[in-house]
C-alpha positions as CSV (number, residue, x, y, z in Angstrom):
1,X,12.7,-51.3,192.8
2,X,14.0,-47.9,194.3
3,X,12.6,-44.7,193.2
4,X,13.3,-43.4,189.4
5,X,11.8,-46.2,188.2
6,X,10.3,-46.7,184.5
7,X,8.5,-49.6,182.7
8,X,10.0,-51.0,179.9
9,X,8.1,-49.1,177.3
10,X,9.4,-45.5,178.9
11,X,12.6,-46.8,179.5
12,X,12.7,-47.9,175.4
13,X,11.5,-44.8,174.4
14,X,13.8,-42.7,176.6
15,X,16.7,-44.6,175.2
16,X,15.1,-44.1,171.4
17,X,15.0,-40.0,172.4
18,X,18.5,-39.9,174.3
19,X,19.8,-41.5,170.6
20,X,18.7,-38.9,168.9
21,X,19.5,-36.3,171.5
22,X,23.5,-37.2,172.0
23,X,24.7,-36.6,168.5
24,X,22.6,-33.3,167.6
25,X,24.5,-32.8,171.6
26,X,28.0,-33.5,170.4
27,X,27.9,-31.9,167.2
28,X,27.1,-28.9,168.5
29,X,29.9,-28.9,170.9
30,X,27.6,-29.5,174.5
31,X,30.0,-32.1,175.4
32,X,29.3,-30.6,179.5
33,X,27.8,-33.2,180.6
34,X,29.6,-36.0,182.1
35,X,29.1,-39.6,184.1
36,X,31.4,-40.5,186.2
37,X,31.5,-43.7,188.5
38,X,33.9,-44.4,191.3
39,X,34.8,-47.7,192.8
40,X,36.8,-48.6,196.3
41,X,37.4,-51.7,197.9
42,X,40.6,-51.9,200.0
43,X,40.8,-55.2,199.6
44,X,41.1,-55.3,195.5
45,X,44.6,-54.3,193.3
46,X,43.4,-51.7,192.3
47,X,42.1,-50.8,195.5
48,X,40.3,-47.5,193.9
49,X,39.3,-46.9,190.0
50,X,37.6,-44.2,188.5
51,X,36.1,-43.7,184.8
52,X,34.6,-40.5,183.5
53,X,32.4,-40.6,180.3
54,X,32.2,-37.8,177.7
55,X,28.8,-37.5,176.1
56,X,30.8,-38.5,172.8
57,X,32.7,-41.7,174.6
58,X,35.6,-40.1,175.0
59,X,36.8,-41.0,178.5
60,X,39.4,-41.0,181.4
61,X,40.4,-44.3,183.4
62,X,42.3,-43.9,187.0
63,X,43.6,-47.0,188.8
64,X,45.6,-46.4,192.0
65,X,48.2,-49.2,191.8
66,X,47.8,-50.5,195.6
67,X,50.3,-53.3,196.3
68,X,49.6,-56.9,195.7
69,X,49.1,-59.4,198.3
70,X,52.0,-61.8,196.8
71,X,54.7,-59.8,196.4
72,X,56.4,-62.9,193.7
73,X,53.3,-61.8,191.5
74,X,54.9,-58.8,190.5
75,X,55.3,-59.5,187.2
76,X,51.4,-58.8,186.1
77,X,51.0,-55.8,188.4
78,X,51.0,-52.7,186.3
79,X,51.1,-49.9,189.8
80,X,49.1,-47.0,188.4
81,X,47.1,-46.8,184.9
82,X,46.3,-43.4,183.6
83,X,44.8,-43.5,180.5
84,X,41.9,-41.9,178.1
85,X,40.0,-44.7,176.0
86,X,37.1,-44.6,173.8
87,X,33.6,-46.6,174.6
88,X,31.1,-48.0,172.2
89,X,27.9,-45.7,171.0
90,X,26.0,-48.7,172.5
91,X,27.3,-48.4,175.8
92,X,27.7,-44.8,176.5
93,X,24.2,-44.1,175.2
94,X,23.4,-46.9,178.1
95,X,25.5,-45.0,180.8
96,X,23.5,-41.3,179.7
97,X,20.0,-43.0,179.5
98,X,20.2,-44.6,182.6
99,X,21.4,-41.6,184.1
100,X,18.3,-39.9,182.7
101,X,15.9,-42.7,184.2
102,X,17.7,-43.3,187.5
103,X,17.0,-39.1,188.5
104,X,20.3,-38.7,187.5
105,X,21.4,-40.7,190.2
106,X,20.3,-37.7,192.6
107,X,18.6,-40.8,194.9
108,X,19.6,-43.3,197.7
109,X,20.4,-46.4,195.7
110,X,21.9,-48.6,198.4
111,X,19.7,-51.6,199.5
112,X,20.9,-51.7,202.7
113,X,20.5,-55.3,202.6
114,X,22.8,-57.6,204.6
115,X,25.3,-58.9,201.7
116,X,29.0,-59.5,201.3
117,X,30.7,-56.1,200.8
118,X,31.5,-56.5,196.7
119,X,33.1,-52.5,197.0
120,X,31.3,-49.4,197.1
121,X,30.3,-47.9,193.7
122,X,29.8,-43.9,193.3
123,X,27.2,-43.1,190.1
124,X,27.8,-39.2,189.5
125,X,26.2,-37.9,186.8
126,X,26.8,-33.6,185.9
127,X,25.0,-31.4,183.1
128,X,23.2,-28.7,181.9
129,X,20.3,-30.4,183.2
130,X,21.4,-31.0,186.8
131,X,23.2,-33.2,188.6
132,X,23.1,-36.0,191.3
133,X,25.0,-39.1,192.9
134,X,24.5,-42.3,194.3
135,X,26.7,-45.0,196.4
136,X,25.7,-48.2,197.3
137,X,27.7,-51.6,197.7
138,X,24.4,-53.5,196.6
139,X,21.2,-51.8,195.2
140,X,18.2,-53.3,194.8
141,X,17.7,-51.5,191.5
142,X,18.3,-53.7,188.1
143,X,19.2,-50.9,186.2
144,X,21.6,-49.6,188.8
145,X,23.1,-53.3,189.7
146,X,23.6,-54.1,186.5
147,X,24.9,-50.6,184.8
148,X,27.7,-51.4,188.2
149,X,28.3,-55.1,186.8
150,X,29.3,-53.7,183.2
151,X,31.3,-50.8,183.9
152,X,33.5,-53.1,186.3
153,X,33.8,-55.4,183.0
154,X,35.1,-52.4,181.1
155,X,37.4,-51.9,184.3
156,X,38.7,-55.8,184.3
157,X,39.2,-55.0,179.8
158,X,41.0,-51.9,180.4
159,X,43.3,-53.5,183.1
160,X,43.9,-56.8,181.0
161,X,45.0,-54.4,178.1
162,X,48.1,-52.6,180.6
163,X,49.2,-56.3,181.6
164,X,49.4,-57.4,177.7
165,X,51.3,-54.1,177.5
166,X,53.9,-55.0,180.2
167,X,53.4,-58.6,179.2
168,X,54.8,-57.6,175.7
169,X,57.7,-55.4,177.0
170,X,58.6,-58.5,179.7
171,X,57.3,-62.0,179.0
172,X,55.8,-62.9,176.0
173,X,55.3,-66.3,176.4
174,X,52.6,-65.1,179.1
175,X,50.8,-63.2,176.9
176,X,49.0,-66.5,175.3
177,X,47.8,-67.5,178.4
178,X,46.6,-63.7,179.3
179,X,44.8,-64.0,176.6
180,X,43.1,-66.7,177.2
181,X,41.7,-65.1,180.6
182,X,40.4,-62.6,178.5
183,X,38.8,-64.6,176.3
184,X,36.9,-66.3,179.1
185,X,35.8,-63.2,181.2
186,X,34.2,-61.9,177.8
187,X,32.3,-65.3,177.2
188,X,31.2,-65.0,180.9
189,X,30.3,-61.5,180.5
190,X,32.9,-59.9,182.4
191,X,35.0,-58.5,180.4
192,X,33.4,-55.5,177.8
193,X,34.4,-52.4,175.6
194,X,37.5,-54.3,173.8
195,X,37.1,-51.5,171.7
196,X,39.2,-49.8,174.9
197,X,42.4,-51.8,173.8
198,X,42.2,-52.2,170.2
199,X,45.5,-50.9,170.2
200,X,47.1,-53.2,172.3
201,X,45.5,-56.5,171.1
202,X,46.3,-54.7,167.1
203,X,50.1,-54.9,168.4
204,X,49.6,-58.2,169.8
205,X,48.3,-59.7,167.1
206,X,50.8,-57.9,164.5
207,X,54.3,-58.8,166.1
208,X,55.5,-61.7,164.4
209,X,57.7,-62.3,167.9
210,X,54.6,-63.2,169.8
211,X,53.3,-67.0,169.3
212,X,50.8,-67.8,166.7
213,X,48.2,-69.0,168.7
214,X,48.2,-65.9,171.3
215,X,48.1,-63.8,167.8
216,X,45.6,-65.5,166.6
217,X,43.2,-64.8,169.7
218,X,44.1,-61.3,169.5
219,X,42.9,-60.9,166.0
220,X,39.3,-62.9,167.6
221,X,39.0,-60.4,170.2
222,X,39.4,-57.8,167.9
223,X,36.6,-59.0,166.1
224,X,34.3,-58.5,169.3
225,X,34.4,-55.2,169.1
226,X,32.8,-53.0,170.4
């Protein structure tokens, strides 16, 4: 494993400290230090996407819109999503410990091994207690891999929720089935953080214009939170 390394014991009790830390942080109004990660692949829709976590959860998603590679799909590609959400405790404790454990990121974190190209994925992290960055496409590093892997599950969630929102200004009869890709990427563990479109799915699964069943799996999801 790269460097920043911890066994599991340190790495339990630096999340147990960083619990204690972040609220005593945010109620006394040090909300200056942020993680950020960054992701680019060119051949994606969105090609680039960007999320920046608030000590408190509070957050910013950028997607650049790109242009899709079927021009007749049109009709589930949202162009650009601006938009603040709000992540879990759980997870943005894990984004800010990780940080803490990883260097804060201030260390190469690319494997340089010879794998597909899955995009390349910036970890920034900024504070009162310094500062650091890493890019890799793959990393040899658990932690690192999988912190990657989750955040791009919060990325597919946030993304689902602005197709459900043109879905339910467009086609409702393709929300249900929407839904049900959904549904699966969170059994399969790649979609996270519903809690990021509670408001959509709450719409969804309140409009007596949208079919039962599709309502009825909104209401499930909800249910999944965080």
């Amino acid at each position: 494993m790269n460097g920043g390394s911890v066994g599991p014991a340190k790495g339990r009790l630096a999340i147990c400290l960083l619990a204690l830390v972040l609220p005593a942080a945010v109620a006394e109004g040090q909300m200056s230090s942020v993680f950020q990660i960054d992701f680019t692949n060119a051949q994606l829709v969105p090609s680039h996407w960007s999320l920046k976590v608030n000590l408190d959860g509070s957050a910013q998603f950028d997607a650049d819109g790109g242009h899709p590679a079927d021009p007749e799909a049109t009709h589930l590609w949202v162009g650009d999503v601006h938009r603040p959400v709000q992540l879990s405790p759980a997870f943005t404790e894990r984004l800010f410990a990780t940080a803490h454990q990883r260097k804060l990121f201030a260390f190469p974190c690319e494997s340089h091994m010879k794998v597909a190209f899955q995009g390349l994925k910036r970890l920034s992290y900024s504070g009162p207690d310094g500062s650091g960055a890493c890019e890799y496409n793959y990393s040899k590093d658990k932690e690192i891999e999988e912190l990657g892997n989750a955040l791009m599950s919060v990325e597919y969630t946030i993304l689902t929720g602005a197709r459900l929102e043109k879905l339910l200004q467009h086609d409702r009869l393709g929300i249900d089935e929407e839904l049900d890709n959904l549904s699966t990427a969170a059994h399969e563990g790649n979609a996270a953080e519903m809690g990021t479109i509670q408001e959509t799915l709450t719409r969804i699964a309140s409009d007596e214009t949208v079919m039962d069943r599709a309502r009825r799996k909104a209401r499930l999801l909800l249910t999944q939170r965080p």
